[in-house]
N, C-alpha and C positions, 0 to 999 in steps of 0.2 A: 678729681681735678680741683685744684684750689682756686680756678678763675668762678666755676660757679658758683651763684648767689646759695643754694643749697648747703654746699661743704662748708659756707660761714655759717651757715642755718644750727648744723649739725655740731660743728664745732664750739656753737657758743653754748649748745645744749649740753654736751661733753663738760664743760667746765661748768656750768653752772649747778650740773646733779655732781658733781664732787663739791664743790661749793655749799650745796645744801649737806651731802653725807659730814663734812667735817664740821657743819656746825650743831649738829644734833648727836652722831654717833652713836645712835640704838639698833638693837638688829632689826627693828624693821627696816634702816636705812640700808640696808642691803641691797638694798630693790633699787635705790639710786647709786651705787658702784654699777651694777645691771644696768641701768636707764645708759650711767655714762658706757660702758664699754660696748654699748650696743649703738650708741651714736660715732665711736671711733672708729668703729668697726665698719657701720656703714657708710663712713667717710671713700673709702676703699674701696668699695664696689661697685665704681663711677658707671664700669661696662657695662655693669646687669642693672639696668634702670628698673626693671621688674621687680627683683631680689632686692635692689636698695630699699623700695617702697615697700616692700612686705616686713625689712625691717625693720623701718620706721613706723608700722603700724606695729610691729610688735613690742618697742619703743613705750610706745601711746600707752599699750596697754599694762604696761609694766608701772607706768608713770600713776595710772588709776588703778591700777592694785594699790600701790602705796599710800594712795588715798585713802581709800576703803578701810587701809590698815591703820591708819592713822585715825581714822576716825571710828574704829573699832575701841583701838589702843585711848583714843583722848577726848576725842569727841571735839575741843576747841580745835581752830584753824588760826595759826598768830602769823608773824610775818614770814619766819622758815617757812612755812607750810606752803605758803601761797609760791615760794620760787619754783618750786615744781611745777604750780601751774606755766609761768611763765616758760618752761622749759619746755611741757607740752606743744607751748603754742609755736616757739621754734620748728618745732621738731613735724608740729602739721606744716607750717610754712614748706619747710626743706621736703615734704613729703610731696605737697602740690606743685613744687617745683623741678623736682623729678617727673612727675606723671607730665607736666606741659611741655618738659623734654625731651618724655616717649612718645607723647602726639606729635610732636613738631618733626622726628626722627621717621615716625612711621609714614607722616603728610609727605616727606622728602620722598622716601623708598617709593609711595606710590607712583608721585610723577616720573618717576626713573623709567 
């Protein structure tokens, strides 16, 4: 759903690992085409608050492989480098703000 603060979470994460992949274009950067289709994707799976967050942890982990790889690959960190952190931190945001709208979902069911 696009009212939630999460789906702009997600979204701006989506754009900024293509962002990052078309300014480097090496195959490590493959990992960020991945990072972004795996935030588009979990834009989409508003219902499964669960599976959204297993996404986005898988997201995470995608986002630090490409570190790892990069700094396998280079060893410096310049200004590219660092957008994927930023992209990270999106993407934990959208991730806590799912889980606070499975707690809020689950607090509701109880009082029912």
């Amino acid at each position: 759903m696009i009212q939630r603060k999460q789906t702009v979470f997600l979204l701006l994460a989506c754009i900024l690992a293509l962002v990052c992949f078309f300014m480097r274009l090496q195959w490590i950067d493959a990992l960020q085409v991945v990072s972004a289709a795996l935030s588009a994707y979990t834009i989409f799976l508003y219902r499964r608050r669960v599976v959204q967050a297993r996404f986005c942890l898988a997201g995470l982990f995608v986002i630090f492989a490409w570190y790892i790889g990069i700094a396998v690959l280079e060893g410096v960190a310049g200004v590219v480098e660092s957008l994927p952190m930023v992209n990270a931190i999106l993407i934990f945001m959208a991730r806590k703000g799912i889980l606070d709208d499975e707690k809020l979902v689950r607090s509701a069911d109880r009082i029912r």
